[in-house]
C-alpha positions in Angstrom: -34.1 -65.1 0.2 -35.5 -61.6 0.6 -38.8 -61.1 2.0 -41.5 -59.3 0.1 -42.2 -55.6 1.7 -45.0 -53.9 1.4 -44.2 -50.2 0.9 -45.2 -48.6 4.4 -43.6 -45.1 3.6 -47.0 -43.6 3.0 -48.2 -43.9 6.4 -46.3 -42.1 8.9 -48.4 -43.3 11.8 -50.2 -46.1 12.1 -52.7 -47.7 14.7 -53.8 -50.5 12.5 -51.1 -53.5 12.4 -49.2 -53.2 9.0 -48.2 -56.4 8.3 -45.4 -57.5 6.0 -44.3 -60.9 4.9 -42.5 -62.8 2.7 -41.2 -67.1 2.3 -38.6 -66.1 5.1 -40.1 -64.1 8.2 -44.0 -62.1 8.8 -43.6 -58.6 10.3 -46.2 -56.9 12.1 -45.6 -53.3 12.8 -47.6 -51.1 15.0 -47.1 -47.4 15.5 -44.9 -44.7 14.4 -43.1 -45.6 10.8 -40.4 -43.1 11.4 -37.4 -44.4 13.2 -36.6 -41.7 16.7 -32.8 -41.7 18.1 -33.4 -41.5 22.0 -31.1 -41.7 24.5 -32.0 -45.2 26.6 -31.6 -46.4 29.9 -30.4 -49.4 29.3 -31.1 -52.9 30.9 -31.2 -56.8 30.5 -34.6 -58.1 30.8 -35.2 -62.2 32.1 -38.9 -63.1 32.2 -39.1 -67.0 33.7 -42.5 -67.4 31.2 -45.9 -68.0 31.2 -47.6 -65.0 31.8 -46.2 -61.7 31.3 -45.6 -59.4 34.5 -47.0 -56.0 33.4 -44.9 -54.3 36.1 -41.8 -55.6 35.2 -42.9 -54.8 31.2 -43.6 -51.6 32.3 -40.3 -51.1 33.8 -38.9 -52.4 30.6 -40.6 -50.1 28.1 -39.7 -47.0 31.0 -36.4 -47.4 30.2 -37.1 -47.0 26.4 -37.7 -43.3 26.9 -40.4 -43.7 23.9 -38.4 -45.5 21.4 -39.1 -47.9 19.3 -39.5 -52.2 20.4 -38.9 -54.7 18.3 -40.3 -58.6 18.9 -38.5 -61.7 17.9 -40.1 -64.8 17.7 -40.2 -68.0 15.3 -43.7 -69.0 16.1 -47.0 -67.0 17.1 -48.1 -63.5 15.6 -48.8 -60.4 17.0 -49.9 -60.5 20.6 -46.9 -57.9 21.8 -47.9 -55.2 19.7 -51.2 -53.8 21.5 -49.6 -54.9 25.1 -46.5 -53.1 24.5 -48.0 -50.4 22.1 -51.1 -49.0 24.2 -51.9 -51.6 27.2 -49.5 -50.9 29.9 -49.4 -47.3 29.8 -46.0 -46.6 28.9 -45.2 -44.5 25.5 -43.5 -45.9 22.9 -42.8 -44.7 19.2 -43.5 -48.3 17.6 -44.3 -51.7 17.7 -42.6 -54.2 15.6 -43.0 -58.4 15.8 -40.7 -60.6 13.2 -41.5 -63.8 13.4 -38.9 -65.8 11.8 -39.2 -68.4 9.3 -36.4 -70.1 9.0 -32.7 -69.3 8.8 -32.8 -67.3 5.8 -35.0 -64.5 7.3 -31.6 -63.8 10.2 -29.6 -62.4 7.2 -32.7 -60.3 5.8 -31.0 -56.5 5.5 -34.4 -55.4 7.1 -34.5 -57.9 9.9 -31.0 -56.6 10.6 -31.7 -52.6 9.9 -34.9 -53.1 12.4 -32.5 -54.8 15.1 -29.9 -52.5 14.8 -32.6 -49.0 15.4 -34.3 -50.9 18.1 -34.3 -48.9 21.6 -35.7 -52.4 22.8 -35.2 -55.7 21.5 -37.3 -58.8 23.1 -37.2 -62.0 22.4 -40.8 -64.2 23.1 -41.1 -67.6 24.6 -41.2 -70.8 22.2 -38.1 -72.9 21.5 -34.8 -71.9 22.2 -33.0 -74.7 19.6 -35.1 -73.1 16.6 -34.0 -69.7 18.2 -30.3 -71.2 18.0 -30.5 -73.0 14.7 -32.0 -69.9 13.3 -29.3 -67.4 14.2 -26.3 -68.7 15.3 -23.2 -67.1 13.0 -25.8 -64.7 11.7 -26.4 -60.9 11.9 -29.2 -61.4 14.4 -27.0 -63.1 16.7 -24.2 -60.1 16.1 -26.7 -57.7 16.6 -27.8 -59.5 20.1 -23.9 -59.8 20.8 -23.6 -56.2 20.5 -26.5 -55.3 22.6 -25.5 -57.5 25.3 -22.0 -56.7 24.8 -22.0 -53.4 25.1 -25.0 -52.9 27.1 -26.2 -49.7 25.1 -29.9 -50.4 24.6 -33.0 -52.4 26.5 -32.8 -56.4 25.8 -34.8 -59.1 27.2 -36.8 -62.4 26.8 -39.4 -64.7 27.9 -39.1 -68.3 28.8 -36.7 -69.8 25.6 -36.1 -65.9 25.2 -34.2 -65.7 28.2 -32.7 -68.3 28.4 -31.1 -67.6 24.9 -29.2 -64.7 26.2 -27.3 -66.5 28.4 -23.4 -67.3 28.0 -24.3 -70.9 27.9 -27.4 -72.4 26.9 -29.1 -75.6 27.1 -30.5 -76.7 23.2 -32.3 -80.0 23.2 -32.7 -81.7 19.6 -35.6 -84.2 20.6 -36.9 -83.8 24.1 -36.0 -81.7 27.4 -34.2 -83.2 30.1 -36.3 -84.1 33.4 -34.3 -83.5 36.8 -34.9 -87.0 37.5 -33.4 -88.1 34.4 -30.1 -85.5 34.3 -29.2 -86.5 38.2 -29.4 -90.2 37.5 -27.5 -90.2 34.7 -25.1 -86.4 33.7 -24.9 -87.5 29.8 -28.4 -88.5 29.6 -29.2 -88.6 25.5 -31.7 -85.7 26.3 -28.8 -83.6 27.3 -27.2 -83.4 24.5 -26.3 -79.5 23.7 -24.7 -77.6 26.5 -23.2 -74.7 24.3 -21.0 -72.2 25.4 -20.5 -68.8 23.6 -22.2 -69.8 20.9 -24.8 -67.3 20.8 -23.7 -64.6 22.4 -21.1 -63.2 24.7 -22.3 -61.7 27.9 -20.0 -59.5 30.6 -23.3 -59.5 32.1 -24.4 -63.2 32.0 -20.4 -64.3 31.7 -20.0 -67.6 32.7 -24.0 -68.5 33.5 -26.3 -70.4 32.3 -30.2 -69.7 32.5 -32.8 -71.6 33.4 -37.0 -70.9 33.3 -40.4 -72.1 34.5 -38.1 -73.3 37.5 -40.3 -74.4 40.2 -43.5 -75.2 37.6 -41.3 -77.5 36.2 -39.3 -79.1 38.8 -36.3 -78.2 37.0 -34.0 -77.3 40.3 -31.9 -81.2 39.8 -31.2 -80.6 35.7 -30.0 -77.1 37.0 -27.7 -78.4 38.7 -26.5 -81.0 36.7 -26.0 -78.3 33.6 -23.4 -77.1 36.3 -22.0 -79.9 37.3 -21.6 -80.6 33.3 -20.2 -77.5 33.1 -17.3 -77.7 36.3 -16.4 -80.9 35.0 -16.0 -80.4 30.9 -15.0 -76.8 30.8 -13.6 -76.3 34.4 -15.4 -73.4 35.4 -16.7 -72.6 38.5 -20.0 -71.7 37.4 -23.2 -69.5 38.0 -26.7 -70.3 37.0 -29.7 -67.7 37.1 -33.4 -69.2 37.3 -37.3 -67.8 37.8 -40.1 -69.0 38.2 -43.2 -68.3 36.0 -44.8 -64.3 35.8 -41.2 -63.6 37.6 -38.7 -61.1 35.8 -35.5 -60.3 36.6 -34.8 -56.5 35.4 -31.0 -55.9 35.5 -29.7 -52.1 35.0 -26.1 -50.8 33.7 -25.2 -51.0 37.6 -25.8 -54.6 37.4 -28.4 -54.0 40.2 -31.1 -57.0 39.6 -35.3 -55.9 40.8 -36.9 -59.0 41.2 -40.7 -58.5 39.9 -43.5 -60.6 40.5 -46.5 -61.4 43.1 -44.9 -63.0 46.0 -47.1 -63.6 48.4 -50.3 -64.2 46.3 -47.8 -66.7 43.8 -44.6 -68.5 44.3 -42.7 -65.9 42.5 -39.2 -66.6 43.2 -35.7 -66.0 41.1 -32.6 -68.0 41.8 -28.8 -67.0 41.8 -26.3 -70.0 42.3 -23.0 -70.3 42.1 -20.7 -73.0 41.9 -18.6 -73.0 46.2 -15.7 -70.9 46.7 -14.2 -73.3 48.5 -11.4 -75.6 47.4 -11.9 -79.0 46.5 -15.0 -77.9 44.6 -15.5 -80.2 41.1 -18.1 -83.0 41.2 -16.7 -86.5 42.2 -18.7 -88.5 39.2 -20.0 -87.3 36.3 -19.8 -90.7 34.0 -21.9 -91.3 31.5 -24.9 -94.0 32.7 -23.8 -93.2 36.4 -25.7 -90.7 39.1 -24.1 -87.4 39.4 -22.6 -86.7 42.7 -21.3 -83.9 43.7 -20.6 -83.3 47.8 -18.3 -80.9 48.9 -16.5 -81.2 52.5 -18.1 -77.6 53.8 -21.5 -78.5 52.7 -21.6 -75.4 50.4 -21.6 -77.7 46.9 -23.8 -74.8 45.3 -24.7 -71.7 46.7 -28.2 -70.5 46.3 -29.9 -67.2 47.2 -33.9 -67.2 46.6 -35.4 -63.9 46.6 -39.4 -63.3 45.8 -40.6 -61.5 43.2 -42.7 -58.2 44.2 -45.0 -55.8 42.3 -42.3 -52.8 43.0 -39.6 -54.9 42.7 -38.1 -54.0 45.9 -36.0 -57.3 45.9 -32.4 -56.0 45.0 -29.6 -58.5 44.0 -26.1 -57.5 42.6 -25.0 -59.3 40.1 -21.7 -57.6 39.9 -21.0 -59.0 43.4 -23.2 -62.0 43.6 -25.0 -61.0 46.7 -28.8 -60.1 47.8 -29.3 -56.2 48.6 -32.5 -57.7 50.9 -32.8 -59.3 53.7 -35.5 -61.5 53.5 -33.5 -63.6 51.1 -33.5 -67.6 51.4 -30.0 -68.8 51.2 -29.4 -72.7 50.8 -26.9 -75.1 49.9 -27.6 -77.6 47.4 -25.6 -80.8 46.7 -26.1 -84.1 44.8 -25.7 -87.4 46.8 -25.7 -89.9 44.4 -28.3 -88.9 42.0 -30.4 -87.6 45.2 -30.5 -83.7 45.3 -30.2 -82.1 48.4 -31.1 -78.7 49.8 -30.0 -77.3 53.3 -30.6 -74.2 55.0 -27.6 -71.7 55.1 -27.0 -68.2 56.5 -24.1 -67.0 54.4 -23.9 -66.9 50.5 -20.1 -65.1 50.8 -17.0 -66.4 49.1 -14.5 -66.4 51.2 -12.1 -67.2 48.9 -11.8 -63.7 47.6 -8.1 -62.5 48.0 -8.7 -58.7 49.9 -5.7 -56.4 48.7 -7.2 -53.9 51.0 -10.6 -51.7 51.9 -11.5 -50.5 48.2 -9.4 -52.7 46.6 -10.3 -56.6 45.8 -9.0 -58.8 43.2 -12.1 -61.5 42.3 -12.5 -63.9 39.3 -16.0 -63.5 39.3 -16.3 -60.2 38.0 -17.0 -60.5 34.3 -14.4 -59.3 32.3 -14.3 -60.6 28.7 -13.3 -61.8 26.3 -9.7 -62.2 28.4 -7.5 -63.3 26.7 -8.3 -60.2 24.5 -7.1 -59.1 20.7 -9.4 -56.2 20.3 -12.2 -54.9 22.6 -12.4 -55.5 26.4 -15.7 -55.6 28.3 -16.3 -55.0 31.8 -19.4 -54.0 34.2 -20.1 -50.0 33.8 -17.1 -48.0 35.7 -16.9 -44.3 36.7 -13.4 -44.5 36.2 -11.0 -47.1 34.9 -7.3 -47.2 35.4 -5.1 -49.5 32.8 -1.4 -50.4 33.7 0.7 -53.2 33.2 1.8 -55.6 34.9 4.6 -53.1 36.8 2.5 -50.5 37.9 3.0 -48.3 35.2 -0.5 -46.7 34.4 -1.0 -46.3 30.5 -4.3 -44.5 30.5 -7.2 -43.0 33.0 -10.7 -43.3 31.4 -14.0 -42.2 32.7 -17.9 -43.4 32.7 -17.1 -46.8 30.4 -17.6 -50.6 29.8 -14.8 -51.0 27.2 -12.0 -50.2 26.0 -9.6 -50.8 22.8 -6.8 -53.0 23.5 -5.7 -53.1 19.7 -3.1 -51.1 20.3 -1.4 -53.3 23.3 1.7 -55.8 22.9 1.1 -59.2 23.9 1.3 -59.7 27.5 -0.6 -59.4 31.2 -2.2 -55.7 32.1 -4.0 -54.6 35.0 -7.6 -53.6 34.4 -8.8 -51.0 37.9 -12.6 -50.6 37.8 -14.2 -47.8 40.4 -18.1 -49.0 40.7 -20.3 -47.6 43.4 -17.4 -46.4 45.4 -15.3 -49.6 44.6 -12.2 -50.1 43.0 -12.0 -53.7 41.9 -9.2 -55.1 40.0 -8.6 -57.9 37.8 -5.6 -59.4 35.4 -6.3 -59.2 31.4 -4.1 -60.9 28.9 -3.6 -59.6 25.8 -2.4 -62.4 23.0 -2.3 -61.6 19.2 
C-alpha cells in the first residue's frame, strides 16, 4: 500500500522537520530537499547501543562528504534528525528518518528511491526480528545487500541495527536467550532463529555473526553458543564480532576497524572471536536438553581479542586478517566445560594453520570472498590489483583498484582469484558453477 506524500517540492531547504506519512511507514525529513551526488568514503558502521558515541557519529557523517543520511527504524520518531543534521558539527545535505510500519512500507518506490540516493544509510536500535520480518526478500534488504556488498556508500546501526548487518543473525520470536540458558541447553526454545544469509550478504561480515550490549548484558556464554550452533549445523569455523554499550566499531574499505568509545572512564570494549585454527576444532555436544561443551586439546576453543574503545579511536583491528594493529589488546581463550564457560589468558590470537606459499603470498580461508561458488558477481575485500587465472596458471585478466568482478562470462570450473592489499598478495580458490 502506498504511503500518502505530502508534496515537499516547494521547499528547497528546510530546517523545520517535514514530515510525511501514510498506513505503511512516517518519514521525517530534515534539510536540503534536493538530492547531491558526492563521492563517499565509504565504511561499515557497528554501534553496541545505548547511547550514541558522538565521536564515532562524527566519524560516520565525515565520511559522507555532505551527503545526504537516511534513518531506518520501525519504532521511535525523529531523534536522529537534529543529532545528525546540526548537533555534532559535521555538514550534511539532509536528514531523513522512515520509520517502518509494517512490511508493506519495504516495497514503497519512495522508501526504496531514498535508500538507493542515500550517501549514508543507518539503521536505529529496537528489534531486530521486526527488522527481519519487515524486509527480508524485499527491496530494502536488496538495497542493504548492495551497500554491504559492494561497499560503495556509509552503512551502519545501533544495537538490533547492527547486529542486522551481519551474515548471520540471531531473531528471537518470543524472548532472548540468557547465557545461562543457551550454555545449559544449545537448542534452548529461546534460540530458535539462527539465520544465515537471509538478510544480507557481507564480504565484510562473511561468515560472522554479531552481537550487542555485550558485557551490560552478560551475553559472552549465548555468544558462544551461537557459534558453537553454528560449527556444528553449518560446519563453519566461525567469527563473532561484539561491543559493548556507547562502543562503535567504524570499519573502512581497507577493512581497518577504529574502535570508539571512553575506555578508561567506561568499560568500552569490542570483541573479535573466531572459532581455533587448530584441528579437531567442532564442539563435542551440542544435543538438544544437554550443556554445550566445547574443549579443544590446545586450549584455544575460541579465540578472543578485546580492545577498548577510545575517543580518537586509536584501537586498530584488521578485519581482513583477523588481528589487533595495538598492542594493548587482551587476548583470551574461551571454552565451554560442560555448560560452564571458561575464559583464560592467552598471548597469541595467530592461526597457525595458514598454509604460507611464500613472503607476499598466502592462501587463507578466512579472507571473505563470496558468494564462491559463483554464477555472476564475485566479491572480495578492496584490492589495488587483482590477477584472475585458472586453475593452470594461465592469467585471464589483470584489474586495478576493485572489489568485484564479473564472472558471467567464465565456464564452469576452479579459478584463481590474486588480491594485492597493503602490499599483500593473497590468494584464494573460486568455483564457478552454472
Amino acid at each position: 500500500m502506498r504511503a500518502l506524500l505530502i508534496p515537499i517540492l516547494f521547499l528547497p531547504f528546510s530546517l523545520v522537520p517535514i514530515l510525511l506519512s501514510g498506513q505503511d511507514f512516517v518519514s521525517f525529513f530534515t534539510g536540503d530537499t534536493s538530492n547531491v551526488i558526492i563521492s563517499v568514503e565509504p565504511a561499515v558502521v557497528l554501534a553496541g547501543g545505548g547511547s550514541d558515541n558522538d565521536d564515532a557519529m562524527r566519524w560516520m557523517l565525515s565520511r559522507a562528504k555532505g551527503g545526504d543520511v537516511v534513518v531506518l527504524r520501525a519504532s521511535g520518531g525523529s531523534g536522529y534528525n537534529p543529532y545528525f543534521y546540526s548537533e555534532l558539527g559535521v555538514q550534511v545535505n539532509s536528514v531523513e528518518t522512515i520509520v517502518f510500519r509494517n512490511r508493506d512500507a519495504a516495497f514503497d518506490p519512495y522508501v526504496v528511491r531514498r535508500l538507493l540516493e542515500a550517501e549514508v544509510i543507518f539503521i536505529a536500535g529496537g528489534d531486530q526480528t521486526v527488522y527481519f520480518n519487515y524486509w527480508q526478500g524485499t527491496p530494502v534488504a536488496a538495497v542493504l545487500h548492495r551497500a554491504l556488498n559492494n561497499m560503495d556508500i556509509v552503512i551502519g546501526g545501533t544495537s538490533a541495527g547492527m547486529m542486522i548487518l551481519s551474515d548471520v543473525i540471531y531473531t528471537p520470536t518470543t524472548q532472548s536467550v540468557t547465557s545461562s540458558e543457551a550454555l545449559s541447553d544449545p537448542y534452548h526454545p529461546h534460540i530458535d532463529s539462527l539465520r544465515g544469509y537471509n538478510i544480507v550478504q557481507s564480504p565484510v561480515l562473511t561468515n560472522t555473526i554479531t552481537d550487542t550490549h555485550f558485557d551490560n548484558r552478560n551475553r559472552a556464554g549465548r555468544l558462544v553458543t551461537f557459534m558453537a550452533r553454528m560449527a556444528h549445523d553449518w560446519s563453519w569455523r566461525v567469527r563473532a564480532i561484539a561491543a559493548n554499550e556507547a562502543t562503535v566499531i567504524c570499519i573502512d574499505t581497507l577493512l581497518i576497524a577504529r574502535i570508539f568509545g571512553e575506555f578508561p572512564a567506561y568499560q568500552d570494549f569490542a570483541y573479535f572471536l573466531r572459532a581455533t585454527c587448530d584441528s579437531p576444532w567442532k564442539p563435542q555436544q551440542v544435543i538438544k536438553g544437554l550443556p554445550l561443551h566445547w574443549v579443544t586439546e590446545q586450549g584455544r576453543t575460541v579465540v578472543v581479542q578485546k580492545l577498548a574503545g577510545k575517543r580518537d579511536g586509536s584501537a586498530l583491528f584488521d578485519i581482513l586478517n583477523w588481528k589487533a594493529l595495538s598492542n594493548d589488546v587482551i587476548i583470551e581463550y574461551w571454552q565451554v566445560n560442560n555448560g560452564t564457560l571458561e575464559k583464560i589468558s592467552g598471548n597469541d590470537a595467530g592461526c597457525h594453520s595458514v598454509t604460507a606459499v611464500n613472503d607476499l603470498h598466502i592462501t587463507d580461508e578466512s579472507i571473505p570472498v563470496f558468494p564462491n561458488p559463483s554464477s555472476s558477481t564475485l566479491s572480495f575485500p578492496h584490492s589495488d590489483k587483482v590477477i584472475i587465472s585458472d586453475i593452470s596458471g594461465n592469467i585471464i585478466t589483470i584489474l586495478d583498484d576493485c572489489s568485484t568482478y564479473d564472472t558471467s562470462h567464465l565456464t564452469p570450473g576452479r579459478y584463481i582469484l590474486q588480491m594485492l592489499i597493503r602490499d599483500r598478495w593473497i590468494a584464494r580458490h573460486f568455483i564457478i558453477a552454472r
